[in-house]
C-alpha positions as CSV (number, residue, x, y, z in Angstrom):
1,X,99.1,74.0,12.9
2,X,95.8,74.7,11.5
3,X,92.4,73.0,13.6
4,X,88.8,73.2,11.4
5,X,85.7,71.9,13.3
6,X,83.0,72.0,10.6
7,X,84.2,69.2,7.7
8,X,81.8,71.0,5.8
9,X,84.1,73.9,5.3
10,X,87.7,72.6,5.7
11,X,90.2,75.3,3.9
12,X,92.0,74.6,0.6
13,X,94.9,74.1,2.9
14,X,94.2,71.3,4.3
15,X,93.5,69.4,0.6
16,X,95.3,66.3,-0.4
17,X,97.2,65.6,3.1
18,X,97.3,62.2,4.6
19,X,95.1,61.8,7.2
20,X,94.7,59.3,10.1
21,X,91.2,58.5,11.5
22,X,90.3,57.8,15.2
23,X,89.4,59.5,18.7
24,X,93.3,60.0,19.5
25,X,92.1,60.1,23.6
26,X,95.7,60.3,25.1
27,X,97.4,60.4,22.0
28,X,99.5,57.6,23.5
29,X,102.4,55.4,21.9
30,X,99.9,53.6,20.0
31,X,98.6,56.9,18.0
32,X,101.9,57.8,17.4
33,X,102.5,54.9,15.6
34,X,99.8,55.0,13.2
35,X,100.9,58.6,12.6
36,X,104.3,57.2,12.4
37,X,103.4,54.8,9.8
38,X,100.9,57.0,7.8
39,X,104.3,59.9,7.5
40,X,106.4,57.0,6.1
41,X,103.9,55.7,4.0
42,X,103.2,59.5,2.1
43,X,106.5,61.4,3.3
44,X,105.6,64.1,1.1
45,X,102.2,65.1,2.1
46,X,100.8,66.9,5.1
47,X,100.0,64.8,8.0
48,X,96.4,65.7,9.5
49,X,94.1,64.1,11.6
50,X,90.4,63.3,11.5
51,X,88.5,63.1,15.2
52,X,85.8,63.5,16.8
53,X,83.9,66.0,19.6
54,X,82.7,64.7,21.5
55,X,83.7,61.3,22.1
56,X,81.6,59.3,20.3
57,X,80.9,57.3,23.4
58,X,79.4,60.1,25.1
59,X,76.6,60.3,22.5
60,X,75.9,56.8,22.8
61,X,76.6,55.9,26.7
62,X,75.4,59.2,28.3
63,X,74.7,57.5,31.4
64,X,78.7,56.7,31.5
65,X,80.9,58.7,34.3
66,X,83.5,61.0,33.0
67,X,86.4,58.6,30.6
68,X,88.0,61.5,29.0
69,X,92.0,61.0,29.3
70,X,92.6,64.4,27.9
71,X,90.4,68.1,26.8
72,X,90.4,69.1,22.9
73,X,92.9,71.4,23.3
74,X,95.3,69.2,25.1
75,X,94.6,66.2,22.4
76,X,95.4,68.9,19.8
77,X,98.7,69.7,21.3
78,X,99.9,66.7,21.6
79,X,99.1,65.7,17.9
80,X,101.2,68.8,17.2
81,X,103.8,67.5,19.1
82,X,103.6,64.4,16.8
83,X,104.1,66.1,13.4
84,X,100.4,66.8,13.2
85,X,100.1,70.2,11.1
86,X,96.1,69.9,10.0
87,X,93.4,68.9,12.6
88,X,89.7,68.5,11.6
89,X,87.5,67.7,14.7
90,X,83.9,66.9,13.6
91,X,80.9,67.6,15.6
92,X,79.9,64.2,16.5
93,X,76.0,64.8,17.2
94,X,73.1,63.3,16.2
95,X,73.1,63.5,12.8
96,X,76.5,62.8,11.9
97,X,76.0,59.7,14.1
98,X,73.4,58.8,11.0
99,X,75.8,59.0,8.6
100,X,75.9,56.2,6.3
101,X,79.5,54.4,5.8
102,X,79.3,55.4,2.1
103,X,78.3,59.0,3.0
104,X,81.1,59.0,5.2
105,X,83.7,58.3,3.1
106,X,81.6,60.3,0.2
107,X,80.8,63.8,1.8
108,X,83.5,63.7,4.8
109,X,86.7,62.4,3.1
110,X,86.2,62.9,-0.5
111,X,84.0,65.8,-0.7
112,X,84.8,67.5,2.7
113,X,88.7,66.7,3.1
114,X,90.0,65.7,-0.2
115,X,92.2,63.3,1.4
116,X,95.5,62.0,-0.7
117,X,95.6,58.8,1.8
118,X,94.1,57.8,4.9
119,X,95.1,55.3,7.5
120,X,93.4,53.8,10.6
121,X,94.0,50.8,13.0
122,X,92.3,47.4,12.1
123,X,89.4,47.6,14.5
124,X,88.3,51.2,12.9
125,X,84.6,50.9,12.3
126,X,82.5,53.7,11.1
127,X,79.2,55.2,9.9
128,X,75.7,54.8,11.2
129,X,75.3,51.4,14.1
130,X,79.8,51.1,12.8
131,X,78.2,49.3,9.1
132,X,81.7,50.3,7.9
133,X,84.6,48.0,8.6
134,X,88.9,48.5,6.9
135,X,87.7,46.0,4.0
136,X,84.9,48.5,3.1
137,X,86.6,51.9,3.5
138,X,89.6,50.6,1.7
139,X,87.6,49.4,-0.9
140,X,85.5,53.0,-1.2
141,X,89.0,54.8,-1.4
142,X,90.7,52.8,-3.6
143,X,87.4,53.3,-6.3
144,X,88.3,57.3,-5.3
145,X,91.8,57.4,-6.2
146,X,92.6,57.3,-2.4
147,X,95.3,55.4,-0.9
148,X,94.8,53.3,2.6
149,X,97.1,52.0,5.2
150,X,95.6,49.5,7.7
151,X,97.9,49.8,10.6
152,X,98.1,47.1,13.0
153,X,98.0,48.2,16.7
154,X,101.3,48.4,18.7
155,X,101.5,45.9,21.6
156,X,104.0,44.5,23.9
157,X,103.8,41.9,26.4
158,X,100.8,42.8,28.2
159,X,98.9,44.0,24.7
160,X,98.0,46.2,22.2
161,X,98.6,49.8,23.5
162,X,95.1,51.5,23.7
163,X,92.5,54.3,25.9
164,X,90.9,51.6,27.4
165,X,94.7,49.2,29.0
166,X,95.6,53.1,29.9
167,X,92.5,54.3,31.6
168,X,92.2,50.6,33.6
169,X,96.1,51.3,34.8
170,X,94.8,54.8,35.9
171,X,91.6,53.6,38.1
172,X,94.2,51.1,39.3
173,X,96.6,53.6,40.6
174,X,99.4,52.7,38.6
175,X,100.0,55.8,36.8
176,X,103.5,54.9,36.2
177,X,102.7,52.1,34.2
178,X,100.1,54.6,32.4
179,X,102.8,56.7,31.2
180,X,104.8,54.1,30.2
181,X,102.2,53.1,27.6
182,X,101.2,57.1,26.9
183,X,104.9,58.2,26.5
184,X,104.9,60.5,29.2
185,X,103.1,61.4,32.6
186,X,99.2,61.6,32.7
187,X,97.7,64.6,33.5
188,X,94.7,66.5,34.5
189,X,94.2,69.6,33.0
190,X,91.9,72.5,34.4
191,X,91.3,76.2,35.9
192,X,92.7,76.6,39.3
193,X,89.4,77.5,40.8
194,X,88.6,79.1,44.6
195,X,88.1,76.2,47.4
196,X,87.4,76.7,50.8
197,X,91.1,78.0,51.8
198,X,91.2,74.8,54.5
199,X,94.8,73.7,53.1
200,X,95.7,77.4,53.2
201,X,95.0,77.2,56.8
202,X,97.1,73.7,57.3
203,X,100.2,75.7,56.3
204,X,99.6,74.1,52.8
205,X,98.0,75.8,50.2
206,X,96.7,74.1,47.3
207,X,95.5,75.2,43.6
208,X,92.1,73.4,43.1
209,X,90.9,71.7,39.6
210,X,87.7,70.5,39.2
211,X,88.1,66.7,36.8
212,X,85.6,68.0,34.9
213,X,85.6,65.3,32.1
214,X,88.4,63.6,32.6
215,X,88.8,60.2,34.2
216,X,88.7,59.8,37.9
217,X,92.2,57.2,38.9
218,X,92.3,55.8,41.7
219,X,91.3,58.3,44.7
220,X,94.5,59.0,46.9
221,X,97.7,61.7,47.7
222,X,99.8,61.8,45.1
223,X,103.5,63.2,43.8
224,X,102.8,65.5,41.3
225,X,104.3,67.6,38.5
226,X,102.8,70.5,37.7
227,X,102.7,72.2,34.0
228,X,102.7,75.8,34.5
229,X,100.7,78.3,31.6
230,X,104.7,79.7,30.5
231,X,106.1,75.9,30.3
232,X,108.0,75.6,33.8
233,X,107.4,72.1,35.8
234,X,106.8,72.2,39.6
235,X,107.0,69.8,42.0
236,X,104.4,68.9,44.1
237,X,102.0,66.5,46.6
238,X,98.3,66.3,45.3
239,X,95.1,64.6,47.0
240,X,92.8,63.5,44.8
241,X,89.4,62.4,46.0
242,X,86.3,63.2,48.5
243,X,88.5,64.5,51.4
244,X,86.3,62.3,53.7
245,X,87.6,64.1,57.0
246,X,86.9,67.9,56.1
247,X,84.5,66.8,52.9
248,X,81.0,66.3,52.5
249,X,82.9,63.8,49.8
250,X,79.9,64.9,47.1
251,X,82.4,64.8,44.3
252,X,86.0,64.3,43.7
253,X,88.7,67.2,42.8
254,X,92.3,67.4,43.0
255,X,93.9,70.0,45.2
256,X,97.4,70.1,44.2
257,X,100.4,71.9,46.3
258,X,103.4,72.8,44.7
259,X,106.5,73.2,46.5
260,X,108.5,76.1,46.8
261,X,106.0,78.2,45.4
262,X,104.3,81.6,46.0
263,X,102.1,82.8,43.6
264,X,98.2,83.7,42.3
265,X,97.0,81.1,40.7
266,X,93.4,81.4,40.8
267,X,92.1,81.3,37.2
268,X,95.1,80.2,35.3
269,X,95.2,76.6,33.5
270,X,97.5,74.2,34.8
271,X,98.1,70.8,34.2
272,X,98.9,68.1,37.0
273,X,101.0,65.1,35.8
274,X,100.5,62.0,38.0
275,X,103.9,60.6,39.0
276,X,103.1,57.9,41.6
277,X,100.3,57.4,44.1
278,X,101.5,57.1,47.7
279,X,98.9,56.1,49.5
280,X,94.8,55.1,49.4
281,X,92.8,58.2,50.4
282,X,92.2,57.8,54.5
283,X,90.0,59.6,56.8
284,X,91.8,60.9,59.8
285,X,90.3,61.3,63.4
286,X,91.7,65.0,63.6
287,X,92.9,68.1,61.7
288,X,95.9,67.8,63.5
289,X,96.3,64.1,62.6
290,X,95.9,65.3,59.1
291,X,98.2,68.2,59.1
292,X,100.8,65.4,60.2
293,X,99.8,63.2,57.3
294,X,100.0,65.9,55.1
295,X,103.6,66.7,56.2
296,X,104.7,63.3,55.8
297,X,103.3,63.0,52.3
298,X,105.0,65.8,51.1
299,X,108.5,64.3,52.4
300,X,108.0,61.5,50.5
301,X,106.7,63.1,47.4
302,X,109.8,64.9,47.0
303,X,112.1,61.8,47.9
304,X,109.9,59.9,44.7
305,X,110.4,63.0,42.4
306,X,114.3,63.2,43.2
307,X,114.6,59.8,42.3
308,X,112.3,60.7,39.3
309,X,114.2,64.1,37.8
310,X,111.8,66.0,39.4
């Protein structure tokens, strides 16, 4: 897969694919259906995305706390995984955020991509204060040569698959129900950095990830998998939250222990999929009360990932 993140610049390669438009946070069962749709509709041209970094929303709603349901490099992944073979992630600052809707379509797809087709969901809205809606980018492409496919948005009882059903599910601590819609187990992905050893000394040792900008769920202990840097998945119990008995509860992290294992992990990246949430985070009166809890947790977290294939 090829990644460009100056549209300015984009390699001859990357002419005349077919390229989808949108954030892709999650790449969820809803992105790969307009990816789906946009490989059926040009099966013989390259399928490549257009995104953009950061989130637009974190131009535009600084004030906003960490949303993110995934870094770059994940989201670039997991478009691979779709079929994805040409990635261009614009730099969405303050001037492209000034950027006309006819400049848009112009310099970035015409001039900057040379895109054979494009397609998008029906609420894609674009260019400086979102001027451009479908009706007006179809009808700037279709002047270019360019063909357009307007997918509709997948849905199912509950409706349309999106970020925003996905992240609600998450701060609601129903992370199955998230992956249901995602097509696989959230997770958060970070360096194992140095923490203050206290779970080492509970006769459970955990890696620590900061959330960095990814969504905070619902604070509690959780049965985890855990994606290690050369592919294996370990099982595991992870609290995520303040750690109001030993924490000055400042800021949230996750401090996941994996079972059965007995290695350095200080500095690598792992990734911690979300299985199920077991219980509410709790402050306990002692360490020992804690050490207890912490027990019991990991008993059932591996009694809810043997039922899970974990």
């Amino acid at each position: 897969m090829t990644f460009c993140t100056d549209w300015r610049a984009v390699p001859r390669s990357y002419w005349g694919a077919a390229v989808a438009l949108g954030n892709f946070d999650g790449v969820h069962r809803g992105h790969a259906h307009l990816l789906q749709s946009l490989k059926m509709a040009r099966p013989g041209c390259r399928l490549g995305v257009l995104t953009f970094e950061p989130h637009p929303r974190s131009l535009f709603r600084p004030q906003d706390p960490p949303f993110r349901l995934m870094r770059p490099e994940v989201r670039a992944a997991a478009l691979k995984e779709q079929g994805v073979s040409c990635i261009v992630q614009a730099d969405f600052d303050d001037a492209f955020s000034h950027l006309g809707a006819e400049a848009f379509v112009r310099d970035v797809l015409i001039e900057g991509l040379h895109v054979a087709h494009v397609a998008c969901g029906a609420d894609f809205a674009f260019g400086h204060r979102r001027e451009g809606d479908v009706a007006f980018l179809e009808q700037l492409l279709v002047e270019h040569g360019v063909g357009v496919s307007i997918v509709p948005q997948l849905a199912d009882v509950a409706g349309p698959v999106s970020s925003s059903r996905i992240r609600r599910l998450l701060q609601e601590g129903y992370p199955e129900k998230a992956a249901e819609l995602l097509g696989r187990n959230w997770a958060i992905t970070g360096e194992v950095v140095k923490g203050d050893q206290r779970g080492r000394l509970l006769g459970f040792p955990t890696a620590n990830i900061a959330l960095g900008e990814h969504l905070e769920p619902a604070r509690g202990v959780y049965a985890v998998r855990v994606q290690m840097p050369d592919g294996r998945l370990v099982p595991g119990v992870a609290n995520l939250g303040r750690r109001p008995t030993i924490n000055d509860g400042r800021e949230s992290r996750l401090e996941a222990h994996l079972f059965d294992l007995d290695e350095d992990l200080y500095g690598q990246i792992l990734g911690v999929e979300l299985v199920a949430l077991l219980r509410d985070e709790k402050r306990f009166a002692s360490l020992d009360e804690l050490k207890a809890q912490i027990a019991a947790d990991a008993a059932q977290a591996k009694q809810v990932l043997g039922k899970t294939g974990g």
